[in-house]
C-alpha positions, 0 to 999 in steps of 0.5 A, a space after each residue: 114520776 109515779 103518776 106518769 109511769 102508770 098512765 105511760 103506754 108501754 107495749 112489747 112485740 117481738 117481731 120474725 125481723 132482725 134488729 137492722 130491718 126493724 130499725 130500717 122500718 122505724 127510721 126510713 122515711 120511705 117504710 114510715 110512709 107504708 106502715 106509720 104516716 105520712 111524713 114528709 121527711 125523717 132522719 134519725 138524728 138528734 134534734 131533727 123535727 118532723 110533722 104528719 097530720 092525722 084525721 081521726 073521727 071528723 077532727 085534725 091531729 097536727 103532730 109535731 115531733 122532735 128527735 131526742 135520742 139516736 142508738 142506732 139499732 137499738 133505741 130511737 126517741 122523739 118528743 109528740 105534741 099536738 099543734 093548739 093542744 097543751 101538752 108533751 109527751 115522749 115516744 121511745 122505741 126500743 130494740 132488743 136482737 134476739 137472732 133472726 129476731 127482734 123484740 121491741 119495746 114502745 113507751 109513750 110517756 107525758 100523756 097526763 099533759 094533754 088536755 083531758 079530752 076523751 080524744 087524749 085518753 090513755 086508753 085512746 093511745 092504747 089502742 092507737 099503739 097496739 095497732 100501728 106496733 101490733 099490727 101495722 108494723 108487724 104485717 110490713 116486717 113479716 110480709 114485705 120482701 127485705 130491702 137493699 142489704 137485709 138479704 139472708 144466706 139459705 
């Protein structure tokens, strides 16, 4: 256990959003497509399954993922394996309402299954993560109108 929390990515961002919009932004299929992948389809229950394919320095990535855990607006995890590569890891989300405000927490844990390939490194999710959470996300909560229902009172 040890082992998989020192090579598990955990990241934390508080984000200008209340917790209903980020969560809306973590579970909408609609919003994944803008700032996340391509998904054809996303519902947040348990035990749904859900692809995408990513291309990333002339190699195909086929994610294929499954839906472990559902508190609404608080925290949302799913299982992310590659298609032909060993491995299984767990992806969480997080949320914590701080007001107007949301600070989320992102833990990839599992990641010393995969194949020890430069394209699994630790530092190769790091990256990845920081970018999608960091700057992906951020840019669509903090910059995008509020959708159906999130209007505020000024």
């Amino acid at each position: 256990m040890k082992n998989e929390l020192a090579e598990a990515v955990v990241l934390e961002r508080s984000f200008n959003a209340p917790a209903a919009r980020v969560w809306k932004a973590l579970t909408d299929a609609d919003e994944m497509r803008i700032w996340y992948f391509d998904l054809k389809e996303f519902k947040p229950e348990v035990g749904f399954e859900f692809e995408f394919t990513v291309e990333h320095e002339g190699m195909t990535y086929h994610h294929l993922c499954k839906v472990t855990e559902v508190i609404p607006q608080k925290k949302l995890a799913y299982t992310w394996r590659y298609q032909g590569h060993e491995g299984d890891s767990l992806v969480t989300f997080e949320l914590f309402a701080d007001g107007d405000k949301t600070r989320l927490r992102l833990t990839h844990e599992g990641l010393e299954t995969f194949p020890k390939l430069p394209a699994f490194a630790r530092k190769r999710f790091m990256e990845g993560w920081t970018q999608i959470i960091g700057s992906s996300l951020k840019n669509f909560l903090e910059t995008a109108p509020p959708g159906d229902g999130e209007r505020t009172n000024k």
